[in-house]
Legacy VTK file of the C-alpha trace (Angstrom):
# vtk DataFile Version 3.0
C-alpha trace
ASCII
DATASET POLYDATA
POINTS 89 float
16.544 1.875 -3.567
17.909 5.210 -2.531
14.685 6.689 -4.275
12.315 4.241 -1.516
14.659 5.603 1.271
13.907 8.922 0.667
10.373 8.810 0.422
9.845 6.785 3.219
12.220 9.143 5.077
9.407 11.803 4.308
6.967 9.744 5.111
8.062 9.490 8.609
8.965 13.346 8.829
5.088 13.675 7.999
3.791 11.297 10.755
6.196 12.741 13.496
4.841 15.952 12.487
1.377 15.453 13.199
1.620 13.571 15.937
3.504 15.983 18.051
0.743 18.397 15.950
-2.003 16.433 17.694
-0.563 16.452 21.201
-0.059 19.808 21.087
-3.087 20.751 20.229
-4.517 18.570 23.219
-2.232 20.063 25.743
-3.236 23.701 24.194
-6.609 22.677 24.724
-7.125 22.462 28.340
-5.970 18.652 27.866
-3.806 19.044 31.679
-2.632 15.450 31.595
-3.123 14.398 27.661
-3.011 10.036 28.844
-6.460 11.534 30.460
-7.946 13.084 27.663
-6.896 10.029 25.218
-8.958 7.728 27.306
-11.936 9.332 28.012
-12.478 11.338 25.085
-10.865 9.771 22.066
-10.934 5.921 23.153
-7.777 5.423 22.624
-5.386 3.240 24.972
-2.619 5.932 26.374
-0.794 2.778 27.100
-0.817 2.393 23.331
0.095 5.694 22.343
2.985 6.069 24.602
4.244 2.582 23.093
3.710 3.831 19.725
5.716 6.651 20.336
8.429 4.508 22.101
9.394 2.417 19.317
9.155 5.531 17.014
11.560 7.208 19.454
14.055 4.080 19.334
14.114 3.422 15.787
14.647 7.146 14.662
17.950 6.763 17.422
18.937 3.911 15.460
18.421 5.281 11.998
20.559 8.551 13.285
23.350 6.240 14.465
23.406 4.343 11.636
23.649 7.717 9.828
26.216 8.520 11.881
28.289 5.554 10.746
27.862 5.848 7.080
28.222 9.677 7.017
31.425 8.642 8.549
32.326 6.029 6.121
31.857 8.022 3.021
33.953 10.457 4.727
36.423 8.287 4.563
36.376 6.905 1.545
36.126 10.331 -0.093
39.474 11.186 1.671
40.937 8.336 0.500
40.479 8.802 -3.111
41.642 12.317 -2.410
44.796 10.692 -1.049
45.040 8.675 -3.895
44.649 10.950 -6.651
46.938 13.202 -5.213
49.818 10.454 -5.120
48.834 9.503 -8.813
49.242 12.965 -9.894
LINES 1 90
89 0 1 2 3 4 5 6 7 8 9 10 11 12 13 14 15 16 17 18 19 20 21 22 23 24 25 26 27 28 29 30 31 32 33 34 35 36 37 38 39 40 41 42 43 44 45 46 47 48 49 50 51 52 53 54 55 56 57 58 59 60 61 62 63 64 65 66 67 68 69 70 71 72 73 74 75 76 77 78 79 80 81 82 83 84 85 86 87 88
């Protein structure tokens, strides 16, 4: 399970890449307004896009709180079989 985590972890690290990639380039390109340049010249709904990249933008906050909270938990737990094994010895 960890194993699927990871790799889909990279997976999304490779998507976020080249999308920001791509709307750089655009922007770099004399793109001006880039919701423009996806309409007229690559047919694709800016409405979409910017939805797209919503829900991307709200599920990697999620997955970094929920990080947050287990990082935190293990924490814990470590220091508490720290505690423990230092009352036990």
């Amino acid at each position: 399970m960890l194993e699927k985590m990871r790799n889909d972890l990279f997976l999304f690290n490779d998507i976020n890449s080249s999308l920001i990639n791509c709307l750089d380039v655009i922007s770099n390109t004399g793109g001006g307004d880039v919701s423009k340049h996806f309409d007229k010249e690559i047919n694709i709904n800016s409405k979409l896009l910017v939805s797209v990249v919503d829900l991307i933008n709200q599920r990697f906050s999620n997955a970094i709180k929920e990080s947050t909270k287990l990082i935190t938990q293990l924490e814990n737990c470590f220091q508490k079989k720290k505690t423990e094994m230092a009352y036990t010895n």
